[in-house]
ROBA-69412 format. One line per 8 residues: number of its first residue (from 1); their letters; for each residue x, y, z of C-alpha. Coordinates in Angstrom, 2 decimals. Layout:
// ROBA-69412
NUM) A) X:Y:Z ~ ...
This chain:
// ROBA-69412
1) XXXXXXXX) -60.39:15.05:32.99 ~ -62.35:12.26:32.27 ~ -61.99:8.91:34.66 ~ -60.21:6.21:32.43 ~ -63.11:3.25:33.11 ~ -61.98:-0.31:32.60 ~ -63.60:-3.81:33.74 ~ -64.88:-7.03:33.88
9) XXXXXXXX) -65.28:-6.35:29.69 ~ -66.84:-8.11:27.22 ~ -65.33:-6.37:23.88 ~ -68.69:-4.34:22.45 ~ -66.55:-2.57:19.52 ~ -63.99:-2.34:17.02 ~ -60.49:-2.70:17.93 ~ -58.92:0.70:17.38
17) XXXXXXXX) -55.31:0.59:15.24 ~ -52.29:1.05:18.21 ~ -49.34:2.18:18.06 ~ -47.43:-1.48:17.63 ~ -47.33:-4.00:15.06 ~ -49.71:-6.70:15.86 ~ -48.41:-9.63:17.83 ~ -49.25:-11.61:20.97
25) XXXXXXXX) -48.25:-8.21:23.02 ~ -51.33:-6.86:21.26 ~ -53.79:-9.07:21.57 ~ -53.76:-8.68:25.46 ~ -54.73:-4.37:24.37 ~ -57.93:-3.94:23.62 ~ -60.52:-1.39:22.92 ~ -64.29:-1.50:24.84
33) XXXXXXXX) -66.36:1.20:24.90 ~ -69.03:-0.60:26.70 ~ -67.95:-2.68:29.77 ~ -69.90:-5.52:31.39 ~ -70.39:-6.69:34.91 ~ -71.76:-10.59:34.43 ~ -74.62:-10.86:37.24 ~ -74.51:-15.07:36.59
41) XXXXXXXX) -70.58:-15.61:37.22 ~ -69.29:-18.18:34.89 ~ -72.74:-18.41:32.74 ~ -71.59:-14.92:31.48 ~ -75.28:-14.22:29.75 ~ -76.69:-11.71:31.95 ~ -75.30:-8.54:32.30 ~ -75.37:-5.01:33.94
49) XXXXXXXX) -73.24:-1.88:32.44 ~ -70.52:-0.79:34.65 ~ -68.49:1.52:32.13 ~ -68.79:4.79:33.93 ~ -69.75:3.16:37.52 ~ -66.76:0.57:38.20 ~ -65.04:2.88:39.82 ~ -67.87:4.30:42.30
57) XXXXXXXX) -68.71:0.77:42.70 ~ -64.68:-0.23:43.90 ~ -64.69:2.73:46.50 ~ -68.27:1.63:48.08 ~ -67.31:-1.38:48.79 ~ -63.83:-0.57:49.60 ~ -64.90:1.47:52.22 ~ -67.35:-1.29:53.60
65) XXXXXXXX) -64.14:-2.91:53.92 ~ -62.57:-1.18:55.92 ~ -64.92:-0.59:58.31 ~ -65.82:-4.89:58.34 ~ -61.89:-5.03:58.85 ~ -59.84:-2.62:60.96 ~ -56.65:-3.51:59.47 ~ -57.65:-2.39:55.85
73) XXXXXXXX) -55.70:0.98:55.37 ~ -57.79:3.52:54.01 ~ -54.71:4.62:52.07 ~ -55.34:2.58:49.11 ~ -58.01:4.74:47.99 ~ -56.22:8.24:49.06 ~ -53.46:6.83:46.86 ~ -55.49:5.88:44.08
81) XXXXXXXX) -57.15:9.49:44.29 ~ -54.16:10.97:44.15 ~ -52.69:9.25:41.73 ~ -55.73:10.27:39.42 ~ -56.01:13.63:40.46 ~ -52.53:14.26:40.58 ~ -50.82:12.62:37.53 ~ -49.57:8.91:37.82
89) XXXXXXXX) -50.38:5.74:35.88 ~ -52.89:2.83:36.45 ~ -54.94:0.21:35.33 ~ -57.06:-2.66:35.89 ~ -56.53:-5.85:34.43 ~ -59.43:-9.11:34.35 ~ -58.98:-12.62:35.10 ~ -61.53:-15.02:33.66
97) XXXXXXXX) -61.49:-17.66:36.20 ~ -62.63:-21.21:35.21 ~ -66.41:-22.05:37.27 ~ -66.29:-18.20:38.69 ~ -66.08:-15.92:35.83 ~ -64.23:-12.30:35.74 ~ -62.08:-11.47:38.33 ~ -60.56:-7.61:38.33
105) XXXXXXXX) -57.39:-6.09:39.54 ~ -56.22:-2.39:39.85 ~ -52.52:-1.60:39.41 ~ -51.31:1.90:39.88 ~ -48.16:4.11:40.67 ~ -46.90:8.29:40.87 ~ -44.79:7.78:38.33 ~ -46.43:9.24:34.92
113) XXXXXXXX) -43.40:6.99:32.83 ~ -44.89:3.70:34.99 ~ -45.40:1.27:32.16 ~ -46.91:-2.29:31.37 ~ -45.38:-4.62:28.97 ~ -46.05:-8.36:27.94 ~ -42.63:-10.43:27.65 ~ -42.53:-13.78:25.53
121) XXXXXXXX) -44.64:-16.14:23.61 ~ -48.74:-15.78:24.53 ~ -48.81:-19.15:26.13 ~ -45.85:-18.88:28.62 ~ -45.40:-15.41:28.90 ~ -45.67:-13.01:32.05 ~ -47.39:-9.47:31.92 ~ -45.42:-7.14:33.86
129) XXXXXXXX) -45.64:-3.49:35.45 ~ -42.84:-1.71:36.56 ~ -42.28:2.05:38.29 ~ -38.77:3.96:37.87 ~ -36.72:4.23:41.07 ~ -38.35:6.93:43.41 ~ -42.14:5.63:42.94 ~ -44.28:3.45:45.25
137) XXXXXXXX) -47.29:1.52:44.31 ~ -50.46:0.05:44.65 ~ -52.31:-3.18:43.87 ~ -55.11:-4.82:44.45 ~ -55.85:-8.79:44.46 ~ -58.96:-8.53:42.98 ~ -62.83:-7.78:42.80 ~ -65.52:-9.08:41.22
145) XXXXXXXX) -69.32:-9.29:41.40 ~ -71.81:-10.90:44.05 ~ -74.77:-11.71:41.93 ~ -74.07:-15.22:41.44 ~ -73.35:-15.66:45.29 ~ -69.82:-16.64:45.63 ~ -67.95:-14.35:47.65 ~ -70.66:-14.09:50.08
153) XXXXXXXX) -70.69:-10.13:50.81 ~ -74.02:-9.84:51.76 ~ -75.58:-6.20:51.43 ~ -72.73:-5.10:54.76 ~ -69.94:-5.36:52.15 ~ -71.18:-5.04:48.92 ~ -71.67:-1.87:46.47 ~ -74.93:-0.59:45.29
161) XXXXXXXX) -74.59:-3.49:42.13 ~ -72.82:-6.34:43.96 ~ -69.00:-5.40:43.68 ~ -67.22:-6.84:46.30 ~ -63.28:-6.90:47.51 ~ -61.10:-9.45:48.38 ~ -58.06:-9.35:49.91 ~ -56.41:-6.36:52.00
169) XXXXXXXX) -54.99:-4.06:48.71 ~ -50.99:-3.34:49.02 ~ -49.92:-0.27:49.28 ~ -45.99:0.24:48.66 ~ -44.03:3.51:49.65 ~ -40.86:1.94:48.64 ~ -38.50:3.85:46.35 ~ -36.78:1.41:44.38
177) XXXXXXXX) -38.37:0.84:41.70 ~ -38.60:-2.28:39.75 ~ -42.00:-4.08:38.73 ~ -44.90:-4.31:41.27 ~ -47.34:-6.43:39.47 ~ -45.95:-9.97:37.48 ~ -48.34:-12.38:36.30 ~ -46.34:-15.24:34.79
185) XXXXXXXX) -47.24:-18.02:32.25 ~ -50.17:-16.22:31.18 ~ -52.68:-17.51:28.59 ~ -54.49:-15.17:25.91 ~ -57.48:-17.52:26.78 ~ -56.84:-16.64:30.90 ~ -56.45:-12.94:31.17 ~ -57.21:-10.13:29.27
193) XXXXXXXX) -55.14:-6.91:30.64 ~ -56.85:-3.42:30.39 ~ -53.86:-0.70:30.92 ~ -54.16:2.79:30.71 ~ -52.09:5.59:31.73 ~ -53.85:8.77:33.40 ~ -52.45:11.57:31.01 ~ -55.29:10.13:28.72
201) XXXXXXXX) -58.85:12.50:28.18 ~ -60.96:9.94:27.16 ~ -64.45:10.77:25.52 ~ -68.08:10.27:26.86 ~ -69.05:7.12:26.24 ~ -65.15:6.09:25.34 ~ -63.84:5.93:29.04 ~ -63.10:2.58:29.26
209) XXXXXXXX) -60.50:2.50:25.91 ~ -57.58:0.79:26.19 ~ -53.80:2.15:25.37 ~ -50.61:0.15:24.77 ~ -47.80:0.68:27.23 ~ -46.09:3.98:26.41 ~ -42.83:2.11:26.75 ~ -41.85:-0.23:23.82
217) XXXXXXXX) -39.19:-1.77:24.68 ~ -36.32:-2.27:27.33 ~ -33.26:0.06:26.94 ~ -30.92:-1.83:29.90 ~ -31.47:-5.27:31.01 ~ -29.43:-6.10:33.75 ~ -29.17:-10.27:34.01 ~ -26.91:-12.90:35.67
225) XXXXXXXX) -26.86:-14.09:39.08 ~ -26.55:-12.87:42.80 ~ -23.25:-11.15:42.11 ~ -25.20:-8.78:39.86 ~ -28.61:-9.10:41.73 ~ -26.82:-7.61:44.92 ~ -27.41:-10.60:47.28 ~ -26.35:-9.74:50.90
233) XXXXXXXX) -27.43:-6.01:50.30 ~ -30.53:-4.98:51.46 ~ -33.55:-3.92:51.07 ~ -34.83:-6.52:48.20 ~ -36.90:-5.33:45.68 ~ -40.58:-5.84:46.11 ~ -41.43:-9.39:44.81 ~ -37.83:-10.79:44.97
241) XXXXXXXX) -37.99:-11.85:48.63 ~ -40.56:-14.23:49.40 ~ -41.17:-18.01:50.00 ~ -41.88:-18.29:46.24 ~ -39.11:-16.03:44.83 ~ -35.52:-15.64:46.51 ~ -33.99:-13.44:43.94 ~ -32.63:-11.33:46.31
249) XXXXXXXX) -32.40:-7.66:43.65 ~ -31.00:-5.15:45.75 ~ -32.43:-1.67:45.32 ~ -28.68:-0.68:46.13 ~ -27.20:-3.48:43.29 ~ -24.65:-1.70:40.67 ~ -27.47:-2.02:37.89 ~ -30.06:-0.10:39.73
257) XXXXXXXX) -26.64:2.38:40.26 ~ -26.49:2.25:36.48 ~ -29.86:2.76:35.57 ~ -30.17:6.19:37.65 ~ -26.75:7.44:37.10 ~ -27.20:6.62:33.19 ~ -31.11:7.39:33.10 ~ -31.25:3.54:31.39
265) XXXXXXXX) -35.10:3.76:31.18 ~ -37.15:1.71:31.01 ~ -34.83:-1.15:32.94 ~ -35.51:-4.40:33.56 ~ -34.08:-6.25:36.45 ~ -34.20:-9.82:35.74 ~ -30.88:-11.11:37.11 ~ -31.68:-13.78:39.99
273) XXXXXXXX) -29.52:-15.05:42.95 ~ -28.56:-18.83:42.41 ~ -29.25:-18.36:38.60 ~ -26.96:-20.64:36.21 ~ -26.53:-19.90:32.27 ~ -29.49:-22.53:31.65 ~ -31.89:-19.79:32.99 ~ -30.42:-17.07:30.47
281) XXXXXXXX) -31.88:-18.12:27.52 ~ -32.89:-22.02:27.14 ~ -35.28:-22.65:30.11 ~ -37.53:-20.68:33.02 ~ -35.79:-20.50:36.21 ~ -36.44:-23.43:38.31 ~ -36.40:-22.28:41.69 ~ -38.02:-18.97:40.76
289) XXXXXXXX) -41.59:-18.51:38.87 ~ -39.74:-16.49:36.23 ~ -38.98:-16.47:32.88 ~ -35.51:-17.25:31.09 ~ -33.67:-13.58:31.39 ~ -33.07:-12.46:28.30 ~ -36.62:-12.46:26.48 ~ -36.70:-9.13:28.07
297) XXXXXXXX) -33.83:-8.37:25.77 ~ -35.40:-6.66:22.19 ~ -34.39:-5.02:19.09 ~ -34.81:-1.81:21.77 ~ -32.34:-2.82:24.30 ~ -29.11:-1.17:23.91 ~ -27.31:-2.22:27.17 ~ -27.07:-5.67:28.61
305) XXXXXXXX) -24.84:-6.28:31.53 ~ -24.30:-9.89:33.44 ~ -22.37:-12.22:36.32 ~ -23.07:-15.53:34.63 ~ -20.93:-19.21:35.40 ~ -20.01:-18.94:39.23 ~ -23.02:-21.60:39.84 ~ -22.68:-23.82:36.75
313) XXXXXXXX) -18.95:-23.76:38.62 ~ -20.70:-25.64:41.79 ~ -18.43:-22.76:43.42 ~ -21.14:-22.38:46.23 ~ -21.21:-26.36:47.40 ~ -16.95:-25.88:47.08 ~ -16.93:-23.13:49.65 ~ -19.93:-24.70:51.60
321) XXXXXXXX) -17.28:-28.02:51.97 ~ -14.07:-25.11:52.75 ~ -16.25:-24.03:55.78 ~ -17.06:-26.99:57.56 ~ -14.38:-29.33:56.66 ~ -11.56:-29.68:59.95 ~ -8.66:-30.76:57.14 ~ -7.72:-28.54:54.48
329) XXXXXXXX) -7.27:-31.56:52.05 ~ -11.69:-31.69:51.37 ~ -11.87:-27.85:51.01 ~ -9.09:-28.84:48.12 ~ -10.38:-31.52:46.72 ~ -14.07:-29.46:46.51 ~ -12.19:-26.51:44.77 ~ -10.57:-29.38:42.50
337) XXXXXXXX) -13.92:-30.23:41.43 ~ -14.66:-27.15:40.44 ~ -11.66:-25.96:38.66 ~ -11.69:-29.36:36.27 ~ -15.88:-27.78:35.50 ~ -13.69:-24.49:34.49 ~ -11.70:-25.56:32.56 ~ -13.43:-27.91:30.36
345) XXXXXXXX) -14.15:-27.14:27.02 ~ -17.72:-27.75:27.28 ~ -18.28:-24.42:29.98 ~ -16.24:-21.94:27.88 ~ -18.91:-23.14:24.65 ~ -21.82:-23.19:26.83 ~ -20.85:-18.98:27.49 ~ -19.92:-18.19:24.06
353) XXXXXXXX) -23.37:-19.59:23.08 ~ -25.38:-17.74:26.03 ~ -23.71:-13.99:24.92 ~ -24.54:-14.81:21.23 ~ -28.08:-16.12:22.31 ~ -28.78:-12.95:23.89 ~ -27.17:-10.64:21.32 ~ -29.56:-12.30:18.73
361) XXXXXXXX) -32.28:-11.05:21.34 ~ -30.91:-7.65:20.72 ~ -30.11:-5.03:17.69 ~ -26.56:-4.92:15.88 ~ -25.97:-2.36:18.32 ~ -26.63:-3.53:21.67 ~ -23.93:-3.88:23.90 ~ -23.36:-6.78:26.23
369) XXXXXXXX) -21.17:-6.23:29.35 ~ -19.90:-9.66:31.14 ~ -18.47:-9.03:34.61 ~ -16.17:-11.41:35.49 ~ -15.87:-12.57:39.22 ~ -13.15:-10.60:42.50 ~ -11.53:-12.65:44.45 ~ -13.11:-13.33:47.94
377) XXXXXXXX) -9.72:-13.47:49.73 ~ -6.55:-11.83:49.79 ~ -3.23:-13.42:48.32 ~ -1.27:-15.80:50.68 ~ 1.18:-13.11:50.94 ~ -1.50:-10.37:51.56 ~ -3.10:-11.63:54.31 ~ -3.13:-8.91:57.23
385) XXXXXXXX) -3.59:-11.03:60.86 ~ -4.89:-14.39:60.82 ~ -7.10:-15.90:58.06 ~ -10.10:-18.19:58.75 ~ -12.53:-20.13:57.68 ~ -15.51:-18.34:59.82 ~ -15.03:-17.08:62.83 ~ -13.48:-19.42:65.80
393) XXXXXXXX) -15.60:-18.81:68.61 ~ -18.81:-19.19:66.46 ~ -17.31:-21.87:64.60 ~ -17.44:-23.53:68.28 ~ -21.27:-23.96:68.62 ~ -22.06:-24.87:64.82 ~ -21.31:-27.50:62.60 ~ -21.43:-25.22:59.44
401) XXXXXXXX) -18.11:-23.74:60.40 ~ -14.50:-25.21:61.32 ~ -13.24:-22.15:62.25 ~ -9.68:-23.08:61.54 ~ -7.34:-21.29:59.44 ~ -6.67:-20.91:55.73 ~ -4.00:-22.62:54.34 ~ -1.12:-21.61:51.69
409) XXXXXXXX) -2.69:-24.15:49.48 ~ -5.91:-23.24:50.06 ~ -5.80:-19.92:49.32 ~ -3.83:-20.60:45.95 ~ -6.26:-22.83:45.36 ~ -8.89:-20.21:45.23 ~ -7.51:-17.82:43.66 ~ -6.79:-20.07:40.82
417) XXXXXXXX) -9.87:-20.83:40.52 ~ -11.13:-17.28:40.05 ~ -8.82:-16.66:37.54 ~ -9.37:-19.69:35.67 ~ -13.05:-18.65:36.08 ~ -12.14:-15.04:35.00 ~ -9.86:-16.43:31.95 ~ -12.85:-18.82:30.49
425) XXXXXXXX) -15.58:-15.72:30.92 ~ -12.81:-13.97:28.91 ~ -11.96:-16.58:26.23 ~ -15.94:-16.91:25.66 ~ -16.29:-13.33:25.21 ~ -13.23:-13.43:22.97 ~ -14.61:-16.38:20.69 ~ -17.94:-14.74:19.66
433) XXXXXXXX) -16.29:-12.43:17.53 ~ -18.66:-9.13:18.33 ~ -16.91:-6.16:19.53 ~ -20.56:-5.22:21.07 ~ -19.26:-8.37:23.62 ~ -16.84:-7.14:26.09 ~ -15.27:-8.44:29.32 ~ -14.55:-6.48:32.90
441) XXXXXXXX) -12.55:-7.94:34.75 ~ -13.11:-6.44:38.63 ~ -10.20:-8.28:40.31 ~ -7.84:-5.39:40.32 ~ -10.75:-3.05:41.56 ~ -11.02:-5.69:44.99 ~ -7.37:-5.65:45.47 ~ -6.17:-5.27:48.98
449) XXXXXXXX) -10.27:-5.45:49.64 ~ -10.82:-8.47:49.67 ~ -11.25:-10.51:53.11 ~ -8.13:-10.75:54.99 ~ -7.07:-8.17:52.91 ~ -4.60:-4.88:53.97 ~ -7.15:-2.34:53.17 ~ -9.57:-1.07:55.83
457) XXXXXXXX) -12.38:-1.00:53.72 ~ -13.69:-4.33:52.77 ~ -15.70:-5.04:48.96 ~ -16.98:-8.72:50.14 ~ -19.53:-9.41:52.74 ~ -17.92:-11.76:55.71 ~ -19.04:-14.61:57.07 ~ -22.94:-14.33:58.51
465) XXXXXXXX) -25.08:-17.02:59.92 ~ -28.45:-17.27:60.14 ~ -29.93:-16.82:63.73 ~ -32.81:-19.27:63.48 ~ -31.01:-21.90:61.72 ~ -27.30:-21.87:61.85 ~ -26.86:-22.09:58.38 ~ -24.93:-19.64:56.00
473) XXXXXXXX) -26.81:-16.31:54.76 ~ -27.20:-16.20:51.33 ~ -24.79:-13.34:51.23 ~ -22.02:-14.42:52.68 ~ -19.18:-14.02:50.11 ~ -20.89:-11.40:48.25 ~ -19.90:-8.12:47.20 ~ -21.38:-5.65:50.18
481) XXXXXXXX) -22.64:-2.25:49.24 ~ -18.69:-0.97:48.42 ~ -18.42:-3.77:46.25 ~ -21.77:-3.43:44.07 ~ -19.97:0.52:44.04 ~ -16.74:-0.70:42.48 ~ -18.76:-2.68:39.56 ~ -21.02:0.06:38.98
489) XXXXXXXX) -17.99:2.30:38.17 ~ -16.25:-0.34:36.61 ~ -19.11:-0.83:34.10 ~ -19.69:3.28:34.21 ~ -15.91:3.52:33.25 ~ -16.33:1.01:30.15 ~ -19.51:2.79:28.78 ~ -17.96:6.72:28.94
């Protein structure tokens, strides 16, 4: 089989017909039979062929690398290798770089169904790749040429024509899944992506051709926020916990549950810890680098599942103030708060308008599932033992817990709340009209699991704070791994 050759491209050729209608998706798939290296970086005049050397080039300098640097894993190439010799997907994908030219990135995974896919509008949109659970991956950062005498390789470092690497490659053994390579608000004027998958013979001369994704479209997105990301559970999936993105997915979450036990592929996992309904459709997420959830959502998708309102609620600041306050009267006066956001008309439209906003994403036929909030404590008259707010004898060297115990009031006071919550998720769903719209409501699922609850077994994560700081873990008052259980057959129930 033929090496599938892709770089640093000028496009010498027709455009071949694909397999899509056009659009901005195709104007990032493109067809070169010849492919340049630029020796004069950002001049982009002179020129040296690369299309069947790139990828002798890449492993000559790669293994200059390693030697210059001890900590570069020669496993990137074995992978790569293997990948290519042993079926898989890859690709490369070029940068052009304002004042440095064409800079190149390889992309690659085990899994033959790995697929690329472009999401949104050409100016703001991200370019994503993505593995089914059970696959690792590899990326690079980039490469790029030395001619022009910017990355300062010398002849120690560099390949026979001046390809150089940057940057120690990643490779991931991780079986979740999910997407290993996102490259957000991308620009058709920026990048220029060059995917391919291996199963391809390419002809002499042709190696370098270029071959939409072989997925069209997402069959399950699974959105909302860090109910139905799986905060609290770990391990994250790759990209979602970092200083620049704390979406917290959980490879253990009840829609990665769903999309094995179901075989929902290809899957996107867009749904985002701290998300409110603003980041659905209207706007990017603000605290994330990542697109509004459901443009992932297409005329393909034919299962959409959500947690969506507990934020807009300010429930988290309401629980923060339950915690720390020493008089019961501020934890209800926080909930208060909340429950008059509830219960306004204005949240109830603002829902209705989200599941219709993403249903117009869809088909006629796409289902939408909208899981409705548990409670996080047992009824009053439930409560096994004592009932507190954190744990005494911590609560006794920070100031982020009281430590005292939970009131009558207070815990009526919640669980009104959640059913209010529960009741306007409900109504919303009701009030679009769609019998593709449907509600699940998991309350009776936590009874008697709840915290403080009678049964042994608990579905919400307790109380945890952070060792460095002393502040709250993000999931605290999440569903643990028997709760994201419970919604996945919850969900699994409603779609037999």
């Amino acid at each position: 089989m033929a090496f599938s050759c892709v770089l640093l491209a000028t496009l010498m050729g027709t455009v071949t017909s694909k397999a899509y209608a056009a659009s901005d998706y195709d104007s990032f798939l493109n067809v070169t039979p010849t492919l340049y290296a630029y020796t004069d970086g950002p001049t982009m005049s002179a020129k040296i062929d690369l299309s069947t050397t790139w990828l002798s080039e890449f492993e000559q300098t790669y293994e200059k690398r390693v030697v210059a640097h001890p900590s570069w894993s020669p496993d990137f190439m074995n992978e790569l290798n293997d990948i290519m010799s042993e079926g898989g997907s890859w690709g490369v994908y070029a940068k052009r770089v304002s004042g440095l030219g064409i800079q190149i990135g390889i992309v690659g995974t085990r899994d033959p169904d790995g697929f690329c896919q472009f999401n949104g509008p050409a100016a703001t949109g991200t370019f994503a790749c993505s593995a089914n659970p059970g696959y690792g991956f590899i990326t690079t950062d980039y490469f790029t040429h030395n001619s022009f005498g910017y990355n300062g390789c010398g002849g120690s470092t560099c390949s026979q024509k001046g390809m150089n690497t940057y940057a120690e490659p990643n490779v991931v053994t991780s079986t979740g899944g999910g997407a290993f390579l996102t490259i957000p608000n991308t620009a058709l004027d920026d990048f220029e992506f060059y995917f391919m998958n291996f199963d391809i013979n390419y002809p002499v001369g042709y190696q370098g051709e270029m071959i939409p994704t072989s997925q069209p479209g997402n069959r399950y997105v699974a959105m909302g926020d860090s109910y139905s990301s799986g905060e609290g559970n770990l391990p994250y999936d790759y990209g979602s916990d970092t200083m620049a993105n704390v979406c917290h997915r959980s490879s253990n979450a009840y829609p990665r549950q769903l999309q094995e036990d179901l075989d929902l592929n290809p899957m996107v996992f867009s749904a985002c810890s701290g998300a409110v309904s603003e980041y659905v459709i209207d706007s990017a997420n603000q605290e994330n680098p990542e697109l509004p959830q459901a443009v992932y959502v297409s005329d393909a998708t034919e299962l959409v599942t959500m947690t969506m309102g507990g934020n807009d609620a300010q429930f988290v600041p309401a629980i923060r103030e339950c915690l720390a306050s020493t008089v019961a009267q501020d934890c209800l006066d926080a909930l208060a708060t909340s429950s008059a956001i509830v219960n306004s008309t204005a949240f109830e439209s603002n829902l209705e308008e989200i599941y219709e906003g993403v249903k117009s994403f869809g088909n006629t036929d796409t289902q939408i599932m909208v899981i409705g909030y548990p409670r996080l404590f047992a009824p009053y008259d439930d409560i096994a033992g004592t009932c507190t707010w954190g744990d005494p004898v911590v609560a006794a060297f920070t100031d982020v817990l009281s430590g005292r115990t939970i009131t009558e009031d207070e815990l009526d006071a919640l669980a009104e709340l959640q059913s209010d919550l529960n009741q306007a998720i409900s109504n919303a769903v009701t009030a679009t009209m769609d019998s593709d719209i449907s509600f699940i409501d998991p309350t009776a699922a936590f009874s008697g699991h709840e915290l403080c609850g009678a049964q042994t077994v608990k579905y919400i994560n307790e109380i945890s704070l952070s060792v460095n700081t002393g502040d709250l873990f993000s999931g605290s008052f999440h569903p643990n791994q028997a709760g994201q259980d419970a919604l996945a057959s919850l969900v699994g129930v409603e779609l037999s």
